[in-house]
Backbone as a chain_set.jsonl record, in Angstrom:
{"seq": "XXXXXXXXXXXXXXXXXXXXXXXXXXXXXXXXXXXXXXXXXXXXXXXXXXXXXXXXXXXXXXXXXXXXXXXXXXXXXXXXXXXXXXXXXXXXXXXXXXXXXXXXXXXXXXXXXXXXXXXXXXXXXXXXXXXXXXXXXX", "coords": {"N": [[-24.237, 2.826, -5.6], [-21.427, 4.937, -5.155], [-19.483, 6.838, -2.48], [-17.216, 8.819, -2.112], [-14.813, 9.357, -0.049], [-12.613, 11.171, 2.477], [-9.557, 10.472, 3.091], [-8.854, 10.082, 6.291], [-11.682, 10.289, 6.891], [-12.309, 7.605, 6.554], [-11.077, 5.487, 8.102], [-8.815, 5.079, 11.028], [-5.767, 6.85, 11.106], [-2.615, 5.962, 11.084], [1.18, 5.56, 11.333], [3.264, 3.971, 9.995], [6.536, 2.862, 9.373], [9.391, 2.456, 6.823], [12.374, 0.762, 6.852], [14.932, 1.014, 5.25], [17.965, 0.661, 3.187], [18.566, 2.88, 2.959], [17.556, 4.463, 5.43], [15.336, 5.476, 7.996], [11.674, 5.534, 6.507], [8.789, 7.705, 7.267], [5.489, 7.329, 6.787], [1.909, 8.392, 6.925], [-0.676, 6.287, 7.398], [-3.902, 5.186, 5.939], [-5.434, 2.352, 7.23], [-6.986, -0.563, 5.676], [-9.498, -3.077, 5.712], [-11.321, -5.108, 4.895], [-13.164, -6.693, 2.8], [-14.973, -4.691, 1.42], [-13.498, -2.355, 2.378], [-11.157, -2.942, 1.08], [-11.431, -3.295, -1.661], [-12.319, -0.772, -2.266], [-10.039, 1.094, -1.605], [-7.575, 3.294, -2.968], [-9.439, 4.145, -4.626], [-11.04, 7.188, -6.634], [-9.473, 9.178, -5.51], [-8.28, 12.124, -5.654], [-5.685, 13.232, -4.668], [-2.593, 12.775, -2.544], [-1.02, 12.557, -0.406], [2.957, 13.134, 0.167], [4.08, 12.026, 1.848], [2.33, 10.279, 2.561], [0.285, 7.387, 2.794], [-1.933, 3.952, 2.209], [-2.917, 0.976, 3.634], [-3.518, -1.847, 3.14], [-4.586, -5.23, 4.811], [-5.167, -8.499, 4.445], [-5.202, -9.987, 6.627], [-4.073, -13.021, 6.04], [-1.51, -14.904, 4.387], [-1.186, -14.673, 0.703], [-1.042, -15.12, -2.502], [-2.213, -12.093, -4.132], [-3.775, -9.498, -6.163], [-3.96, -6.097, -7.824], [-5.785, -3.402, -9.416], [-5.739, -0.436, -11.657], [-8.045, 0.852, -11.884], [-10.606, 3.49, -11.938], [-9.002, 4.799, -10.508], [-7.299, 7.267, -9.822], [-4.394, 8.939, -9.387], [-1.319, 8.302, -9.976], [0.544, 5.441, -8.319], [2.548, 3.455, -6.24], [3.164, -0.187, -5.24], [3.624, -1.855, -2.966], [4.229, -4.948, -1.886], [3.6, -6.974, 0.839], [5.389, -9.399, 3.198], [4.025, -11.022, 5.651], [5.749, -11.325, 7.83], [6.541, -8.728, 7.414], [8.796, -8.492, 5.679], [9.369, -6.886, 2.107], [8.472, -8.209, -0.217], [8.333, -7.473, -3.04], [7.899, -4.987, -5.501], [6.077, -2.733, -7.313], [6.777, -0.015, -9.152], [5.048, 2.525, -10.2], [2.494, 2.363, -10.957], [-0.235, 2.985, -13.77], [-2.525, 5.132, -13.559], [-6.268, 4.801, -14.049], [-5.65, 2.166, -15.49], [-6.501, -1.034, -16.071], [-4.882, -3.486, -16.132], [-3.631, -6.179, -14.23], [-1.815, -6.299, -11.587], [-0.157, -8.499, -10.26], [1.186, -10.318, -6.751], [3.464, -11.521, -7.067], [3.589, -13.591, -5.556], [2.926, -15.348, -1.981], [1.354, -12.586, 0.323], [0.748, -10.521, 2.801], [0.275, -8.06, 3.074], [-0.278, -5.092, 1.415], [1.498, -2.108, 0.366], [0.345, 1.16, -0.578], [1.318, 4.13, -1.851], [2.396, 7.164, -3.244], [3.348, 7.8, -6.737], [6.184, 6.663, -7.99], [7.53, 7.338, -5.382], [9.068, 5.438, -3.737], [11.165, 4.791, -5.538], [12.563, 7.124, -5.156], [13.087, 7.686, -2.483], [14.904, 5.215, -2.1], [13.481, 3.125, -1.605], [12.955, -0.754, -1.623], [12.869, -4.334, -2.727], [13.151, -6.76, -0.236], [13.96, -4.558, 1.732], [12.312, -3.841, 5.118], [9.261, -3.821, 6.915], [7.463, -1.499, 9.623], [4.779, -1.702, 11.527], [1.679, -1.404, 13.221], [-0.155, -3.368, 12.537], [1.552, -5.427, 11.492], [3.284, -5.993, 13.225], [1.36, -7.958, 14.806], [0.657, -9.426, 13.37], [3.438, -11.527, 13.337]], "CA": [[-23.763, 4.181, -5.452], [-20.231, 4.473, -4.494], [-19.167, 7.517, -1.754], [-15.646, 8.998, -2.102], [-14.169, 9.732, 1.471], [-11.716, 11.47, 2.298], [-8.021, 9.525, 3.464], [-8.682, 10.632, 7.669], [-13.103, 9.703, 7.24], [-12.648, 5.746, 6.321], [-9.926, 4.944, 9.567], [-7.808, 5.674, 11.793], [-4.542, 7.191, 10.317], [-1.789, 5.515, 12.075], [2.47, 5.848, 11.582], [4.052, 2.994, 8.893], [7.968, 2.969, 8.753], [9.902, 1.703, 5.812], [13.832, 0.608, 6.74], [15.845, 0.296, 3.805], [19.625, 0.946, 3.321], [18.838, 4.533, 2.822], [17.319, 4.895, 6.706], [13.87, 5.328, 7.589], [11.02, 6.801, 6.063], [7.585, 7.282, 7.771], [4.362, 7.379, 6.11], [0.808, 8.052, 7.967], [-1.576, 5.313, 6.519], [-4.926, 4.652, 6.498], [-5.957, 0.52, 7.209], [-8.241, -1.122, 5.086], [-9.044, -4.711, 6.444], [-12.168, -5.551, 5.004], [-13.511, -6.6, 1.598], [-15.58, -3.476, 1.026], [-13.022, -1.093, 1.856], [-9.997, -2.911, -0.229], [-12.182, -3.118, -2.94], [-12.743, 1.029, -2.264], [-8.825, 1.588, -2.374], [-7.37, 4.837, -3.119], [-10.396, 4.979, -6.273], [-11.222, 8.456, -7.08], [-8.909, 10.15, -4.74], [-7.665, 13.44, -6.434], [-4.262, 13.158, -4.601], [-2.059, 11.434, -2.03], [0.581, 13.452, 0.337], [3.956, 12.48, -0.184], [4.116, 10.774, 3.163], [0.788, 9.367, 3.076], [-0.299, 5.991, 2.285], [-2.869, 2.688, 2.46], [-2.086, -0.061, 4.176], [-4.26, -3.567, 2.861], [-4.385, -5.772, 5.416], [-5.366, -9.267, 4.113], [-5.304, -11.062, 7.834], [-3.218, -13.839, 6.22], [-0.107, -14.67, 3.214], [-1.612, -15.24, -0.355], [-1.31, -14.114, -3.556], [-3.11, -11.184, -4.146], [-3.776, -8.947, -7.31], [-4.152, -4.949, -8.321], [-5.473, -3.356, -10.933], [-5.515, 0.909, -11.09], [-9.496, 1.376, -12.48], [-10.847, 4.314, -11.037], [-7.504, 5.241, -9.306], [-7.193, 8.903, -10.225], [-2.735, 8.844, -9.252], [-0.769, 7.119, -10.023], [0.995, 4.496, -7.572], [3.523, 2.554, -6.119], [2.308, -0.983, -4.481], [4.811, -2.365, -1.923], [3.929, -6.203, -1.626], [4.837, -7.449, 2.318], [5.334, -10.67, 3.8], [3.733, -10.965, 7.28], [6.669, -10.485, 8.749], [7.169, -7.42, 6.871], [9.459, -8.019, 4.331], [8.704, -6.393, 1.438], [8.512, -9.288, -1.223], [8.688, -6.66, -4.83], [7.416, -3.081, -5.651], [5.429, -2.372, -8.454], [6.579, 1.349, -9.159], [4.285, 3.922, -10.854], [1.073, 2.254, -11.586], [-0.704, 3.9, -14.382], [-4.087, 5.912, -13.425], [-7.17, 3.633, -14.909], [-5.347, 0.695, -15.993], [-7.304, -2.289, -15.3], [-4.03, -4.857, -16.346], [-3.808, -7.756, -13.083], [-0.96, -6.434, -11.183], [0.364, -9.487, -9.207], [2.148, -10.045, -6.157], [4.091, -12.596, -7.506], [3.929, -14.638, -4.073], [1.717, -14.942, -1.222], [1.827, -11.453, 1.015], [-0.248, -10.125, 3.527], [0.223, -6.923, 3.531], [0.046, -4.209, 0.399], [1.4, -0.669, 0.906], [0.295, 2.007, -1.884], [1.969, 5.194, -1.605], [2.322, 7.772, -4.422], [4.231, 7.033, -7.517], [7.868, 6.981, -7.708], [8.166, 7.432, -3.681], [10.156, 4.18, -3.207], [12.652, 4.928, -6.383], [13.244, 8.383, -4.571], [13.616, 7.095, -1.023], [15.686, 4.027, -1.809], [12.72, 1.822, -1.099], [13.338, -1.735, -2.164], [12.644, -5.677, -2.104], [14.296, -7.19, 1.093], [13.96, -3.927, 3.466], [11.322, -4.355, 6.162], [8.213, -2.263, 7.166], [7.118, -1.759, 10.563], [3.382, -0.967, 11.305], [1.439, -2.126, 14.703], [-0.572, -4.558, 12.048], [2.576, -6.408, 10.754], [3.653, -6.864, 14.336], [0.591, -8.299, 15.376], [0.909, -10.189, 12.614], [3.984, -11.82, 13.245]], "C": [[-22.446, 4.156, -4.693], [-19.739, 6.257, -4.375], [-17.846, 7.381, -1.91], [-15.266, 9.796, -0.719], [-13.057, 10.185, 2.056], [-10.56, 10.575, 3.651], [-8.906, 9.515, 5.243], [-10.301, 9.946, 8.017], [-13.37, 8.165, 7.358], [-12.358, 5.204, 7.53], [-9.22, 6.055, 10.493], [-6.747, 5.837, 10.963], [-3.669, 6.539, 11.472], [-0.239, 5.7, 10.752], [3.161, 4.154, 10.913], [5.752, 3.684, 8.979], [8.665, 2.088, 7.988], [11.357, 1.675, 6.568], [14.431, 0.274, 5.759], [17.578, 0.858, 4.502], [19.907, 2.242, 3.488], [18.274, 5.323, 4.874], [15.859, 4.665, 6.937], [13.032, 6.208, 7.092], [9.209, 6.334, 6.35], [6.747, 7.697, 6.777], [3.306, 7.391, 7.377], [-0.049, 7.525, 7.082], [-2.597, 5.306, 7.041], [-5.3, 2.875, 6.237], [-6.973, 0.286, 6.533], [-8.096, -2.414, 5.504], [-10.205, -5.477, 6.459], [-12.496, -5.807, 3.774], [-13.632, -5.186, 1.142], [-14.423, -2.2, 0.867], [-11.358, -1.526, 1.529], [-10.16, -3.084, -1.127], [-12.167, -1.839, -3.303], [-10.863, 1.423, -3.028], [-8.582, 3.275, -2.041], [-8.431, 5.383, -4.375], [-10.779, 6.299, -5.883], [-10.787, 9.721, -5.901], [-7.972, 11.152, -5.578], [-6.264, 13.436, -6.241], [-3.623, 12.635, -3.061], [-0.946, 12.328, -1.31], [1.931, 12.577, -0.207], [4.658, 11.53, 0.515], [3.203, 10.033, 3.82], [1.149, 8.298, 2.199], [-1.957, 4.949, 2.698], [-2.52, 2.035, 2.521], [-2.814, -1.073, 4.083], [-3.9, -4.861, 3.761], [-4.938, -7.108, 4.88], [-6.147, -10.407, 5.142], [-4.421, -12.576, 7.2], [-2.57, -14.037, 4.977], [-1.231, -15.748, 2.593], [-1.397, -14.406, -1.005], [-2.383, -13.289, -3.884], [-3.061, -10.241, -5.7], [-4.567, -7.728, -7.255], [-4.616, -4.574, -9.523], [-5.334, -1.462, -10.511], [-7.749, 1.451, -11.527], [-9.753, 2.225, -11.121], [-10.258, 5.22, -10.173], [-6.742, 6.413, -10.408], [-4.796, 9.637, -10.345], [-2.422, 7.941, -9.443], [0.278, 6.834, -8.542], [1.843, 3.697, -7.407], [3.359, 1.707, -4.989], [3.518, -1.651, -3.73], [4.203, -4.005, -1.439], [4.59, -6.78, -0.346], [3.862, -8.266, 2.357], [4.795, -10.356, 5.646], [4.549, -10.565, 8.079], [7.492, -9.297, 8.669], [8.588, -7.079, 6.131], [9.037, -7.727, 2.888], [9.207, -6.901, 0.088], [8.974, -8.887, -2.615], [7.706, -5.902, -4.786], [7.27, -3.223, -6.993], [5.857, -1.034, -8.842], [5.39, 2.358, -10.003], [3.296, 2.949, -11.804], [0.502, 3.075, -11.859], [-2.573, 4.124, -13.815], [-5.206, 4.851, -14.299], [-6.93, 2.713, -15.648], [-5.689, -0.317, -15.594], [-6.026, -3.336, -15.661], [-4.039, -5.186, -14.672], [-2.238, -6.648, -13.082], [-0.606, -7.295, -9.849], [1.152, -9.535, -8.268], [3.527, -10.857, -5.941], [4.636, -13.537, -6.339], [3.129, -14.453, -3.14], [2.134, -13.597, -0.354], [0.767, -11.524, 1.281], [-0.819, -8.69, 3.616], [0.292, -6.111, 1.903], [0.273, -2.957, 0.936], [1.048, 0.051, -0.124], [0.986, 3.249, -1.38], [2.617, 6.05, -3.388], [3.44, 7.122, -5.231], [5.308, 7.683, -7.767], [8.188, 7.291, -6.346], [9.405, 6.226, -3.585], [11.547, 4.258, -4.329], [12.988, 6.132, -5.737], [13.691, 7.923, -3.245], [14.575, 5.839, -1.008], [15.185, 3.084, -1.559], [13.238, 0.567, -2.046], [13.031, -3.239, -1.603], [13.832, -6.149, -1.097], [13.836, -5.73, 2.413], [12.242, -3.927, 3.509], [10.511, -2.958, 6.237], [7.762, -2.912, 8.427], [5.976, -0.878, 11.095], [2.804, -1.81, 12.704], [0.794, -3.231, 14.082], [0.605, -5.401, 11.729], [3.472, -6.863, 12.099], [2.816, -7.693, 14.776], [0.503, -9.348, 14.36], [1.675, -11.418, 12.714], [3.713, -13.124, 15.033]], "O": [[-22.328, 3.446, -3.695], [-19.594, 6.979, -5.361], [-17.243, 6.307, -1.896], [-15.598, 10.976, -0.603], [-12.276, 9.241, 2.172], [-10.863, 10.227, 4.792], [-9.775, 8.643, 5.232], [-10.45, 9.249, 9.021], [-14.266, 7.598, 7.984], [-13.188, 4.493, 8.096], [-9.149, 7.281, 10.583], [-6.652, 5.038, 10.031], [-4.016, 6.604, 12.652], [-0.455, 5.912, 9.559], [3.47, 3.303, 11.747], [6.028, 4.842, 8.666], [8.65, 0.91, 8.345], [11.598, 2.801, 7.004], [14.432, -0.903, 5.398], [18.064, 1.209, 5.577], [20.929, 2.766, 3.93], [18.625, 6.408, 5.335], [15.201, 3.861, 6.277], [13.273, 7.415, 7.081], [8.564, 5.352, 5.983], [7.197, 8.414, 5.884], [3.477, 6.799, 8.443], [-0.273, 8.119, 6.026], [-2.716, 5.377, 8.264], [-5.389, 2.35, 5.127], [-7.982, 0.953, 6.763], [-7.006, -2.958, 5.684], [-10.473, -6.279, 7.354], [-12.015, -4.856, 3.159], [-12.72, -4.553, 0.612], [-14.292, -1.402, -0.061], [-10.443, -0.714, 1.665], [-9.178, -3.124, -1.869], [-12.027, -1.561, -4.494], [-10.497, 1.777, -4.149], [-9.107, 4.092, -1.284], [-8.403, 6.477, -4.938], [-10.836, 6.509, -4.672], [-11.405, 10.723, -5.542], [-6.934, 10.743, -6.097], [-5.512, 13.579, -7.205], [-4.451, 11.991, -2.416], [0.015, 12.708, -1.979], [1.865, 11.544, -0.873], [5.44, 10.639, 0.183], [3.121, 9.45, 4.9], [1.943, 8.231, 1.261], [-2.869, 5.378, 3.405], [-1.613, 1.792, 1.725], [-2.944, -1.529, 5.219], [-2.919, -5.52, 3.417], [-6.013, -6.563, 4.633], [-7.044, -11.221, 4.921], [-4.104, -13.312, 8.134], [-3.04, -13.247, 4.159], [-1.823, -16.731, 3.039], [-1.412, -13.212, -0.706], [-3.509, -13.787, -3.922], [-2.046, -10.477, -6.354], [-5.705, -7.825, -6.796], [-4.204, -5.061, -10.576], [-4.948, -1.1, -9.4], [-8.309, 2.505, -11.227], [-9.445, 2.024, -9.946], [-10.71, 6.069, -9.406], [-5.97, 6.34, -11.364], [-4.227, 10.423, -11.103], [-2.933, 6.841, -9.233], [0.694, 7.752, -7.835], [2.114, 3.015, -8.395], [3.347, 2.21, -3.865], [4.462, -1.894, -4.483], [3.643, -3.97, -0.343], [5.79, -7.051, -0.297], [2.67, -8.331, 2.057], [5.249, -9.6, 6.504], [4.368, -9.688, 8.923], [8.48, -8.892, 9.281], [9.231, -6.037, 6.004], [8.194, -8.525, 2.479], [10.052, -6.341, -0.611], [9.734, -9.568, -3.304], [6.703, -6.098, -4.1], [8.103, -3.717, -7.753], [4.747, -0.516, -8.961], [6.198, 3.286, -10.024], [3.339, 2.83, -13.028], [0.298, 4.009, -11.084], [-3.496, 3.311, -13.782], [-4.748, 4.161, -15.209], [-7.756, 2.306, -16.464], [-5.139, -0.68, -14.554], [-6.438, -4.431, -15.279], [-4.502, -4.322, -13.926], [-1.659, -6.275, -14.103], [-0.733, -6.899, -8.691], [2.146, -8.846, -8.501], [4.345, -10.841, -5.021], [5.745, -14.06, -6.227], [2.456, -13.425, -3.212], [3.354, -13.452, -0.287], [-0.14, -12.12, 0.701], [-1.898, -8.274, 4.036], [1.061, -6.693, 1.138], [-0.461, -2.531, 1.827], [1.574, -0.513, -1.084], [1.194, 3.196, -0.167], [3.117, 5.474, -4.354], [4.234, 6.273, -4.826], [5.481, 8.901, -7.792], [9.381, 7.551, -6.191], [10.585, 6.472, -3.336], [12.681, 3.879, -4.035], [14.216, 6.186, -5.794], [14.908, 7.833, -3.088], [15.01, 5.462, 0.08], [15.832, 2.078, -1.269], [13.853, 0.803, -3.086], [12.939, -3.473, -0.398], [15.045, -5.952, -1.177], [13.512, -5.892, 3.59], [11.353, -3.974, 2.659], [10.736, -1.788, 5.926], [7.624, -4.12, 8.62], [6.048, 0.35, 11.154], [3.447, -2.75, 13.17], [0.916, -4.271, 14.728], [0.178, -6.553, 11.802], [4.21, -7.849, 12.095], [3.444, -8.564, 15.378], [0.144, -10.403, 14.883], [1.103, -12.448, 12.358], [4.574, -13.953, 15.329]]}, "num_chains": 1, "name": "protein.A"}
């Protein structure tokens, strides 16, 4: 039986900033950092603020893999390096598409955040994200 929860019931919400060329741009995320609930995901969440996100914590750099099943919005997956560079961006993952989206390198970190956010904000591979996990990380 699988419980849908809302963003604020799973974690703590905590304060993600992206730096790119364009400046910064915060997001409040919720942490997942456990099998169970990065298996859970954003599945059957109706919708997604525009400055919200999920933040996949791994605990250490490996390739990792997405798919969208069950995942009601679509998405844009931000692949970071431990030390929070942000390795390549998937943009606008389609709603129940089970295809393997890869992170084409090891990363620790995944960000999701609605789709098309990072082509509107200027997000991009190379700028950095700074989160109290990706310092603690480092």
């Amino acid at each position: 039986m699988l419980i849908s929860l809302p963003l604020a019931a799973c974690s703590d919400e905590t304060r993600l900033v992206v730096q790119s060329e364009n400046g910064e741009h915060a997001f409040t995320v919720e942490v997942v950092d456990t099998p169970e609930t990065r298996a859970q995901g954003l599945m059957y969440r109706q919708e997604l603020a525009d400055d919200a996100g999920m933040l996949f914590d791994f605990r250490e750099e490996r390739p990792v893999s997405f798919w969208m099943r069950n995942t009601y919005i679509p998405l844009d997956m931000l692949f970071i390096e431990a030390d929070g560079t942000i390795l390549n961006i998937h943009v606008n993952a389609r709603p129940h598409d089970t295809t393997s989206i890869p992170s084409d390198g090891p990363v620790q970190f995944v960000l999701e955040i609605p789709g098309g956010r990072s082509d509107e904000l200027g997000i991009a591979a190379g700028d950095t994200v700074e989160h109290p996990r990706i310092t603690a990380a480092q």
